[in-house]
C-alpha positions in Angstrom: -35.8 -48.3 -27.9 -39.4 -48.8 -29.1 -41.9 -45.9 -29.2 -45.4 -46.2 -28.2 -47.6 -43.3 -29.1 -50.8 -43.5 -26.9 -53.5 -41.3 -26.2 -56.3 -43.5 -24.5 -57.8 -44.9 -27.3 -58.7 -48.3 -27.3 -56.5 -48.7 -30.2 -53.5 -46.7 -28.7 -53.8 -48.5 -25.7 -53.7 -51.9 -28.1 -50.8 -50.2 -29.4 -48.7 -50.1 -26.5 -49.4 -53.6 -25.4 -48.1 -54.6 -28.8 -45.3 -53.0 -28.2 -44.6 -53.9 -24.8 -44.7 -57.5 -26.3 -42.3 -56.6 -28.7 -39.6 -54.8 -26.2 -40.1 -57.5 -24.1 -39.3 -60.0 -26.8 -35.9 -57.9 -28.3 -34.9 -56.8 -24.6 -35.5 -53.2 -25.8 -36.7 -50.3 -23.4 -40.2 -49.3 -24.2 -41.4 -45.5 -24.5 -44.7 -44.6 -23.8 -45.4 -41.1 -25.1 -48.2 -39.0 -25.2 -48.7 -35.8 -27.3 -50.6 -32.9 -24.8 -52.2 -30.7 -27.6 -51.0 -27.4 -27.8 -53.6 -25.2 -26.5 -56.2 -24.3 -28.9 -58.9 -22.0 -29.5 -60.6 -23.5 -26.3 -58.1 -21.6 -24.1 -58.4 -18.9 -25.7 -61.5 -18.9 -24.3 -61.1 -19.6 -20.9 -61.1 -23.3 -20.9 -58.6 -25.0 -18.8 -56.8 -27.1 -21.4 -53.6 -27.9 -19.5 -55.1 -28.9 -16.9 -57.8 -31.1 -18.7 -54.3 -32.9 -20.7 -52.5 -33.4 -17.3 -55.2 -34.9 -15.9 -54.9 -37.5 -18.9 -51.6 -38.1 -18.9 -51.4 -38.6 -15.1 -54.8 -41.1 -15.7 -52.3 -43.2 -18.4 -49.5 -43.4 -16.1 -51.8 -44.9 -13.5 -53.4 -47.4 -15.9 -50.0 -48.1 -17.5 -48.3 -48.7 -13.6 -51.6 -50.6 -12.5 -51.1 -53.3 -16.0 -47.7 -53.7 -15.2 -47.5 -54.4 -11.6 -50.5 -56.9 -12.5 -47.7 -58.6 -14.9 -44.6 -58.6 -12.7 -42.8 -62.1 -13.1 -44.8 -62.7 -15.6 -44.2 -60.5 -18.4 -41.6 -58.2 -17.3 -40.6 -55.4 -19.7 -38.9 -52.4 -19.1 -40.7 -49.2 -19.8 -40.7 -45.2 -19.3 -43.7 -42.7 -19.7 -43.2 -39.1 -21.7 -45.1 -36.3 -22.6 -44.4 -33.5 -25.2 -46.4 -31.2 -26.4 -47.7 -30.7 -30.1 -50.1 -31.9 -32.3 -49.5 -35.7 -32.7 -47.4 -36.1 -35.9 -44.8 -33.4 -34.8 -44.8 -34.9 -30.7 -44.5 -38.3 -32.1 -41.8 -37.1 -34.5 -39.8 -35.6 -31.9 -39.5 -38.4 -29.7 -38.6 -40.4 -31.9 -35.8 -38.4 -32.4 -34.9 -38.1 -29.3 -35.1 -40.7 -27.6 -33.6 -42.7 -30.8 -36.5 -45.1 -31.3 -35.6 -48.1 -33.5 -39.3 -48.9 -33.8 -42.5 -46.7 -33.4 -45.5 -48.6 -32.7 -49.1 -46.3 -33.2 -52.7 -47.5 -33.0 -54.8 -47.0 -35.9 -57.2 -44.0 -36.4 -60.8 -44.4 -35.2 -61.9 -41.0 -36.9 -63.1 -41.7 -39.9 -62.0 -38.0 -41.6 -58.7 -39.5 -41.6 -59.1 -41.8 -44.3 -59.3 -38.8 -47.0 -56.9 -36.3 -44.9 -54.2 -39.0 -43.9 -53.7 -40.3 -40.2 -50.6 -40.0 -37.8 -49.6 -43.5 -38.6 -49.7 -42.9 -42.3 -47.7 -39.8 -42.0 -45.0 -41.6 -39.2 -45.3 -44.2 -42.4 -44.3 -42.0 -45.0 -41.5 -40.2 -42.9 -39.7 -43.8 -43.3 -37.5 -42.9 -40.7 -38.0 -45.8 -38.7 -40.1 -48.5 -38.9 -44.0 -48.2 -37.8 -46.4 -50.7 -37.0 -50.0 -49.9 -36.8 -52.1 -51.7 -34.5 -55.9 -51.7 -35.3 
């Protein structure tokens, strides 16, 4: 089983095709997952988080579904979508867990904070409980 965090960023989305080529290549079942935020101080205030992370996570499943019906015959891997909830260290963390990834595959940062503070893919990295490739 190979993990594929992805949260609609370019490299995220990079990410996963990586790792689709990788489960395709092993014969390995590929994981999508993305990591709804827990709500925040936004929903506090009256703004409709959950809604606003459903509507993403419904939006990846569509473009997900739409890239691999393009590749059927072509490049057929099998694949599954999740979500959990979290910040995306801990979500990532989890399902890895439990869906006992061999692999988890991650795209790299684009904020530039994380470079002092440490990114998910440095901290999946430093976990070493599986091995993690980092697409730029």
């Amino acid at each position: 089983m190979i993990v594929a965090g992805v949260d609609g960023s370019d490299s995220s989305l990079r990410a996963v095709a990586y790792a689709a080529g990788l489960a395709r290549r092993q014969h390995a079942l590929l994981a999508v997952v993305y990591v709804q935020p827990v709500l925040a101080a936004g929903a506090a205030l009256g703004a409709p988080v959950a809604g606003t992370t459903d509507e993403i996570a419904e939006d990846l499943v569509a473009q997900i579904r739409d890239a691999a019906e393009r590749l059927k015959g072509i490049f057929e891997v099998r694949w599954e979508f999740h979500t959990f909830r979290g910040d995306p260290y801990s979500g990532l963390v989890k399902a890895a867990d439990e869906l006992k990834a061999d692999a988890v595959v991650v795209g790299a940062s684009e904020q530039a904070g994380h470079r002092i503070v440490g990114s998910v893919a440095v901290r999946l990295v430093k976990a070493g409980r599986w091995p993690v490739t980092v697409v730029p």
